[in-house]
N, C-alpha and C positions, 0 to 999 in steps of 0.2 A: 292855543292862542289865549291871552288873558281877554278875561271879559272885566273887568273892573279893579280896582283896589276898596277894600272895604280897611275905614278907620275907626280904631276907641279912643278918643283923645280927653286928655283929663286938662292940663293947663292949654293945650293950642300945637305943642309940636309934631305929635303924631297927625293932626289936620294941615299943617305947615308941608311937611314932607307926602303926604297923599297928592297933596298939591300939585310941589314937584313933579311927582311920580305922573300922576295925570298930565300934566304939559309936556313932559318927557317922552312920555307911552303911548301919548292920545288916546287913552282911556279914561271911562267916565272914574270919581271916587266920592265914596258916598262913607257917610257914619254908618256904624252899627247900630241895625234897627231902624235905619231910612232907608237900606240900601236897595238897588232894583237893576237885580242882579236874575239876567237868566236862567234858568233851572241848566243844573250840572256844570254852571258855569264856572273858568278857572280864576281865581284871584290871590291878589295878594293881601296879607292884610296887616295890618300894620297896630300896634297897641301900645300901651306903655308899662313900662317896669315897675313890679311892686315885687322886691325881694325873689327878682330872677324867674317870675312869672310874667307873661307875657297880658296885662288884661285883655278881656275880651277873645283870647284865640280860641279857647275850649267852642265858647258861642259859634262862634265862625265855622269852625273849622265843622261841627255837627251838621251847621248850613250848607255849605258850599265845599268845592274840591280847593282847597287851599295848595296853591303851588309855592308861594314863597311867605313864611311868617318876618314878620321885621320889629325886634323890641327897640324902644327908643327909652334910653335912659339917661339921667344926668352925669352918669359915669364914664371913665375914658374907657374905649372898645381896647380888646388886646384881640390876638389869634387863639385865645383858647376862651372867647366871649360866646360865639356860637355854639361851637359843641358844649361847654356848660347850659347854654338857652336851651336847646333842644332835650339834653337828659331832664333839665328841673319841669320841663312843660309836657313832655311825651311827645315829641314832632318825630314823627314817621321820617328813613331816610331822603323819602320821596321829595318830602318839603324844603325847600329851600331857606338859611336861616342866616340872617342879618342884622346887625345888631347899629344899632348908629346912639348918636349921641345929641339928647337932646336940650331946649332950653328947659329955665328953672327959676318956679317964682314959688316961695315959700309962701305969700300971700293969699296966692288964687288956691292951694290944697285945701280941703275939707281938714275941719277942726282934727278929726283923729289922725288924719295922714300928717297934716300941722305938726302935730305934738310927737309922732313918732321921727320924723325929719327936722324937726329943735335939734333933737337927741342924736341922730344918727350925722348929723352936719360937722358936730363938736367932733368925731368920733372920726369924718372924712379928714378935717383939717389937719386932725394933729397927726394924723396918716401921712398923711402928703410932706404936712412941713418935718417931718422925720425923714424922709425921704431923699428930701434935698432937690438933685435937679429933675424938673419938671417937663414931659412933652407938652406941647397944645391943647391937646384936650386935658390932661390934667390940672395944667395952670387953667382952661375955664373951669373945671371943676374944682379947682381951690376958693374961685371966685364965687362959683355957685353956694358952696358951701359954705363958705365963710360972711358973704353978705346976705344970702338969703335968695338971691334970685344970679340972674346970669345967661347968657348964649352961650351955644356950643363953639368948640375952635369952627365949626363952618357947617354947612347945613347939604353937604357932599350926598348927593344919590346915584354918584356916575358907575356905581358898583352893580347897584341894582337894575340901573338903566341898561350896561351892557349884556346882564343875564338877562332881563326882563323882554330885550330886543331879539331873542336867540330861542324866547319860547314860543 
């Protein structure tokens, strides 16, 4: 049985989706390093994307029996999103791994992540509009990346809810 979701949230969408997760799960969710979480309790936890690492899981994961990790990034998910997450992080088969797609505001990043996301936006675009036709989530991520900020095509946790109900 889950005893909590524990969150890293850098601009708001990994706390947006804990959220969720919590009114979904009726379990409590707490940030990383507030969290008041049972001993050997199981959680989910949920962080955000920096170059296919998950922040915050290492922390967590030393803490707590992490049953399912969840990276939230401003990228569209494919089917080979997860098992990439899990080789670049070391997630045990054990863990459950999810990958969703979150909002994005160039503004709210700290100076250095700022300046590295200038650089890597210019780099999304011309990706995309090379590309041609666009699904949902990549059309928001053309938007993300091209104005600077943006929501995801939807803020969907029915994936997680139906595992998360089953543990």
């Amino acid at each position: 049985m889950l005893s909590a979701i524990v969150y890293h949230s850098l601009t708001g969408s990994c706390k947006k989706y804990a959220e969720l997760l919590s009114a979904a799960l009726h379990i409590p969710a707490f940030p990383l390093g507030k969290e008041h979480v049972k001993e050997g309790g199981k959680i989910i936890f949920i962080g955000w994307a920096f170059a296919g690492t998950i922040k915050g899981y290492r922390k967590a994961a030393e803490k707590y029996d992490v049953a399912a990790a969840v990276l939230v990034g401003m990228g569209a998910v494919s089917e080979g999103s997860a098992g990439f997450v899990r080789e670049k992080n070391g997630i045990p088969a054990s863990v459950q791994v999810f990958c969703l797609q979150g909002a994005f505001d160039l503004n709210k990043l700290p100076l250095p992540f700022k300046l590295i996301m200038k650089i890597k936006c210019k780099d999304i675009v011309s990706r995309l509009e090379a590309k041609g036709t666009l699904n949902e989530q990549e059309k928001a991520l053309y938007t993300m990346a091209s104005t600077g900020s943006g929501q995801p095509a939807d803020w969907n946790v029915d994936e997680i809810v139906r595992w998360g109900q089953g543990v």
